[in-house]
C-alpha positions as CSV (number, residue, x, y, z in Angstrom):
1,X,72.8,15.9,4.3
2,X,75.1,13.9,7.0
3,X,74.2,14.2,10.4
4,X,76.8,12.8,12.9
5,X,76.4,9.7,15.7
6,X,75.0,12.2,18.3
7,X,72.8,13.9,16.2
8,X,71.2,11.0,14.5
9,X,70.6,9.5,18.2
10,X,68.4,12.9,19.1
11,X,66.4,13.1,15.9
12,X,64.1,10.6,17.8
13,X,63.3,12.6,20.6
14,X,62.0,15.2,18.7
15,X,58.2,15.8,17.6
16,X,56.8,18.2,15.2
17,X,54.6,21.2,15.9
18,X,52.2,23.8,13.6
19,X,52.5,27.4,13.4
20,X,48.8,29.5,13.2
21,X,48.5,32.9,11.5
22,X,45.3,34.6,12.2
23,X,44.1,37.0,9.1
24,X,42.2,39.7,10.7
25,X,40.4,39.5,7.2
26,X,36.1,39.5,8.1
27,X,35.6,37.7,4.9
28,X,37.7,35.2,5.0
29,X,36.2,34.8,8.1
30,X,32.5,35.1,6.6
31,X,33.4,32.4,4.1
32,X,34.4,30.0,6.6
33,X,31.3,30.2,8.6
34,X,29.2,30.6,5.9
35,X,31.0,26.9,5.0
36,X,30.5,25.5,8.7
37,X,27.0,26.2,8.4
38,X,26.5,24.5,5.3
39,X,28.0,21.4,6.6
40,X,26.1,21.3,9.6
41,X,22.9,21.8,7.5
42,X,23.5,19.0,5.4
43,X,24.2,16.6,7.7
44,X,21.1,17.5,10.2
45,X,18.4,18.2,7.7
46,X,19.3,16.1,4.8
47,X,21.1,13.0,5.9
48,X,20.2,12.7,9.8
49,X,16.1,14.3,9.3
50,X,15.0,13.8,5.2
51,X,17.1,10.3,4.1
52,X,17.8,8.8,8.1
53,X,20.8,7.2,6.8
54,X,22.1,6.9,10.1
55,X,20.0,3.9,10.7
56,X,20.0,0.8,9.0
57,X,17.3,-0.4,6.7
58,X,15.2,-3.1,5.5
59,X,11.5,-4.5,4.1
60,X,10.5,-7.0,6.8
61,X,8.9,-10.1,5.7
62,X,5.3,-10.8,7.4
63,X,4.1,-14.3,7.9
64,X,0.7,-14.7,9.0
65,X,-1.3,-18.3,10.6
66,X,-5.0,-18.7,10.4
67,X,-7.3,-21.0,12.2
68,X,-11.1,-21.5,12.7
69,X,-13.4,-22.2,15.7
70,X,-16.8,-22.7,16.7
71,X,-18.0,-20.8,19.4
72,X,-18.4,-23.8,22.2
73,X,-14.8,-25.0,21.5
74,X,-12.9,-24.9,24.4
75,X,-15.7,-22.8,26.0
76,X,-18.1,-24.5,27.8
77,X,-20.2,-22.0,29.2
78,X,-20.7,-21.1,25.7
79,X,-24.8,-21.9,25.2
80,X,-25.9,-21.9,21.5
81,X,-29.0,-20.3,20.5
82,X,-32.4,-21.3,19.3
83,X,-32.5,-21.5,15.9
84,X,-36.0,-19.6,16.3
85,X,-34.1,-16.6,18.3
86,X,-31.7,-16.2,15.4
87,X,-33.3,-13.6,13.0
88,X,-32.0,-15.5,9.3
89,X,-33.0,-19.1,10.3
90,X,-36.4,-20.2,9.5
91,X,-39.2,-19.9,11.8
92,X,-40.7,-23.3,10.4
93,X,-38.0,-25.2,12.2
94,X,-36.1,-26.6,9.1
95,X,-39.4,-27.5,7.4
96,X,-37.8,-26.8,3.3
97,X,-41.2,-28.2,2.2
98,X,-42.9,-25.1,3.6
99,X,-40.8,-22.2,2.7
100,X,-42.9,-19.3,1.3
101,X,-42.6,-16.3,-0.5
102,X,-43.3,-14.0,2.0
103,X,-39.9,-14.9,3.6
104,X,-38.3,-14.7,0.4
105,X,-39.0,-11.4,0.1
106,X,-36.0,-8.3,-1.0
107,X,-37.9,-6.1,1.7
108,X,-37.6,-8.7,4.7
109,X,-34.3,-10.8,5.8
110,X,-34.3,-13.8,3.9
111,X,-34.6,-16.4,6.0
112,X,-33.9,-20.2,5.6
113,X,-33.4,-23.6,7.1
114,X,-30.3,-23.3,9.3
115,X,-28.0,-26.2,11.0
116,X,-25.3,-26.2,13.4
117,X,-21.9,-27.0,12.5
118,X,-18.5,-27.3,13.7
119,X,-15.3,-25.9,12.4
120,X,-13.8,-28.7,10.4
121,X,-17.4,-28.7,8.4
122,X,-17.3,-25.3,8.1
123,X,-13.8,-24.5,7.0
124,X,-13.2,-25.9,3.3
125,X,-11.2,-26.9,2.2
126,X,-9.3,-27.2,5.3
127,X,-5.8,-26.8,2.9
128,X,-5.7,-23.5,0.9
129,X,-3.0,-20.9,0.0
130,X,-3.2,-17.7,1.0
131,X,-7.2,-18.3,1.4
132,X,-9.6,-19.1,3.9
133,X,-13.1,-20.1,2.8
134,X,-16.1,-20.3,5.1
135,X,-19.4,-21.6,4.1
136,X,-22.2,-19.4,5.5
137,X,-24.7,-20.5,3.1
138,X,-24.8,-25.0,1.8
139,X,-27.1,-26.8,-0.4
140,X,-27.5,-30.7,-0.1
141,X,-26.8,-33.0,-2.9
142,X,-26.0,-36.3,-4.2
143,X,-25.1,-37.6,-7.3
144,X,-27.0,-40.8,-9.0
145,X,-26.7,-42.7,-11.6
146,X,-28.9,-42.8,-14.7
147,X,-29.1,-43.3,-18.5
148,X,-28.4,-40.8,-21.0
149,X,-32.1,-40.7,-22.1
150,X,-33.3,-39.8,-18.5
151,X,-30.7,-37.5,-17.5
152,X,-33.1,-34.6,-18.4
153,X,-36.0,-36.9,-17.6
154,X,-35.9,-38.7,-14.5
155,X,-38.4,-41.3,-13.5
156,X,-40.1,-41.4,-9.7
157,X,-41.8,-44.2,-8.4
158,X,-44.9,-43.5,-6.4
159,X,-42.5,-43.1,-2.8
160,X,-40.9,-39.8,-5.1
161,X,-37.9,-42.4,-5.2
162,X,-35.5,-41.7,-8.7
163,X,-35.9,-44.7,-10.4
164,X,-32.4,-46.0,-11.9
165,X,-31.7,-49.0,-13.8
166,X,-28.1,-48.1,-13.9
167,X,-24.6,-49.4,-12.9
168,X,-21.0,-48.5,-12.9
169,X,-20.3,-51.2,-15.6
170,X,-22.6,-50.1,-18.2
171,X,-21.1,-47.1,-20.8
172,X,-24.9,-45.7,-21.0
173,X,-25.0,-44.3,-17.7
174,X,-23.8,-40.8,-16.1
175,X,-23.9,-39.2,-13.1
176,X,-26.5,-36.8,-12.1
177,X,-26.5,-34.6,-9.3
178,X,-29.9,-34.1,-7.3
179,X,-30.9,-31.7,-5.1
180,X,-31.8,-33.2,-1.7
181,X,-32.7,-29.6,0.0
182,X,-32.2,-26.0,-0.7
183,X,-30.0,-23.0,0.5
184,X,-29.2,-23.4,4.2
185,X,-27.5,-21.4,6.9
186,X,-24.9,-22.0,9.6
187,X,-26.3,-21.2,13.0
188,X,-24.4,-18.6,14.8
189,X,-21.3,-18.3,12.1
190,X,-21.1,-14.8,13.2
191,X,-19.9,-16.3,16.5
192,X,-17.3,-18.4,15.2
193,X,-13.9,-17.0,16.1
194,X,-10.4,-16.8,13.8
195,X,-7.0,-17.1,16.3
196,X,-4.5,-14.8,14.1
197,X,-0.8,-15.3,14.9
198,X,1.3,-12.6,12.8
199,X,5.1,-12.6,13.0
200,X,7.7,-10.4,10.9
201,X,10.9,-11.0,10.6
202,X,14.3,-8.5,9.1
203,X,16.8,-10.7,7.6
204,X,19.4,-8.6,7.3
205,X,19.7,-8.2,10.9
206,X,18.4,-11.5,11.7
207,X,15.6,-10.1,13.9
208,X,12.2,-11.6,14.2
209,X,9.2,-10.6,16.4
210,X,5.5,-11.7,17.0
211,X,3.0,-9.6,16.9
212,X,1.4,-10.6,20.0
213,X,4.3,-9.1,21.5
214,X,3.5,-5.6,21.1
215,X,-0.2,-3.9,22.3
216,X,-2.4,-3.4,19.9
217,X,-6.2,-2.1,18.9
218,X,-8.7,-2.5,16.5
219,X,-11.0,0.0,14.8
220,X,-14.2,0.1,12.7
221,X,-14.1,2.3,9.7
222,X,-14.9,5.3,11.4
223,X,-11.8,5.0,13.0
224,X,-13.8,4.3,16.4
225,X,-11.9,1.3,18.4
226,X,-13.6,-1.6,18.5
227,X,-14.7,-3.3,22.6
228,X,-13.4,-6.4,22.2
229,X,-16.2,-9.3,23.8
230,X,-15.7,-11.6,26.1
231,X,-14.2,-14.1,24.1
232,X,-11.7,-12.1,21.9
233,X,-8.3,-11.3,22.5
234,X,-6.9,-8.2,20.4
235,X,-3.4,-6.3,21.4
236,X,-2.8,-8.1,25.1
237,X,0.2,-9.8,24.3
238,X,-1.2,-13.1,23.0
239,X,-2.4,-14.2,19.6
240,X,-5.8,-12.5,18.4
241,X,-8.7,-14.0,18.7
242,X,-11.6,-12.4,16.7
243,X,-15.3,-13.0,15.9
244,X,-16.3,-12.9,12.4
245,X,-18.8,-10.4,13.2
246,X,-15.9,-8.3,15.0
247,X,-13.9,-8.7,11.4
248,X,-16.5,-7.8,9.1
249,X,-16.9,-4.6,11.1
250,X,-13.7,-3.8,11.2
251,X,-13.2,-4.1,7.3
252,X,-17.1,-2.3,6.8
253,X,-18.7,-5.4,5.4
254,X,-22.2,-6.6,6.3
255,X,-23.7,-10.3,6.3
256,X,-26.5,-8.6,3.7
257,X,-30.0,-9.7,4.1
258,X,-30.0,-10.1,0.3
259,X,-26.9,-9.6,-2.2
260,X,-30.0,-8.0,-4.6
261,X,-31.1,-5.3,-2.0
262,X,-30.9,-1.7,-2.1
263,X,-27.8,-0.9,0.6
264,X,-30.2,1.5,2.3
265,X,-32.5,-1.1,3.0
266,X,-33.1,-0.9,7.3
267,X,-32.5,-4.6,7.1
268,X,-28.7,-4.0,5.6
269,X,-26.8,-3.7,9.0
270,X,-28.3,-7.1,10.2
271,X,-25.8,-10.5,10.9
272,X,-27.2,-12.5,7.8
273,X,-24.7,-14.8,6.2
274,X,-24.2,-14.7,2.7
């Protein structure tokens, strides 16, 4: 179909418009509400309320810092106690000749020898993945050498002195270990205190946060929260800093009186290290 010089020229200043019929038809009308609704369901109670996949997701990746401290670190009104006032140390001031049975007793707390130590003897090893050990409980030792034939039969002289002809250049002799003292405690371990810094971070969004920045509580395991003491921080916008006591709480743990004990036992709930 031509159209002429003129025509051609107006076809631009032309636009295009719709006519509407309305059906006065109430099913046709039911069926196209009935269809809105549907719609509108979908979308708010599926994909907005039961999937959320208006948001963005991801698994955040957790990184979390460890460190031990003694209690008089950095706190020098901190005033350690007696080893007499502590209810596991021995009585007999460190005296391992004159421990007796009666302290060793299931029905009583077990008490030994205790010594105080600092944080860099307490904490090994001081490198460990995903770990941290702390020794509550130490033997002494030290290893000497002897023949083969007196490994199982060691020789005193009349001091109580091992007797040992032995050298590192003759093939005869081994190593033994000896025990210099038996079980001990660490004095006030349940003081020491753990700093936790915890930080997450999403990848996909490139968004990372510590967990000190956000307030926070901790509760015992009858969901009751937990006062911190004076010398804990938990949830005010700084790194935690929690006793071990304050921990073993949390989780329901107990520093046992003895690991052989009934759990009923009235000594149970007691601070004894294990």
């Amino acid at each position: 179909e031509g159209y002429s010089s003129y025509e051609g020229v107006l076809r631009y200043f032309t636009y295009t418009t719709t006519n509407k019929v309305r059906l006065n038809d109430w099913r046709l009308g039911l069926l196209f509400r009935l269809l809105q609704i549907g719609v509108f369901s979908y979308v708010l109670f599926y994909v907005i309320l039961s999937k959320h996949r208006y948001l963005l997701t991801t698994v955040p990746v957790g990184t979390l810092s460890v460190s031990l401290q003694s209690p008089e670190t950095d706190n020098i009104s901190y005033i350690r106690p007696s080893l007499e006032s502590l209810p596991y140390c021995s009585k007999l001031n460190n005296n391992m000749n004159n421990i007796n049975n009666s302290e060793l007793n299931p029905t009583n707390i077990i008490s030994l020898p205790c010594e105080y130590w600092t944080e860099e003897l307490v904490l090994y090893p001081r490198v460990e993945k995903d770990a941290l050990f702390i020794t509550t409980r130490f033997a002494e030792s030290r290893k000497i050498l002897l023949l083969n034939r007196d490994i199982n039969h060691t020789k005193t002289s009349s001091n109580g002195s091992i007797i040992s002809n032995c050298n590192l250049s003759n093939p005869n002799c081994l190593y033994k270990s000896i025990e210099i003292a038996p079980y001990k405690y660490v004095a006030c371990i349940e003081d020491f205190t753990l700093r936790v810094v915890h930080t997450w971070q999403a990848l996909k969004f490139n968004v990372s946060q510590l967990a000190s920045d956000s307030p926070g509580v901790i509760f015992d395991p009858n969901g009751d929260i937990i006062i911190p003491q004076p010398n804990e921080l938990i949830g005010q916008y700084a790194p935690d800093i929690l006793r071990l006591s304050t921990i073993m709480r949390s989780a329901g743990l107990e520093f046992d009186s003895n690991p052989n004990s009934n759990s009923n036992n009235n000594n149970s709930n007691k601070l004894i290290p294990r």
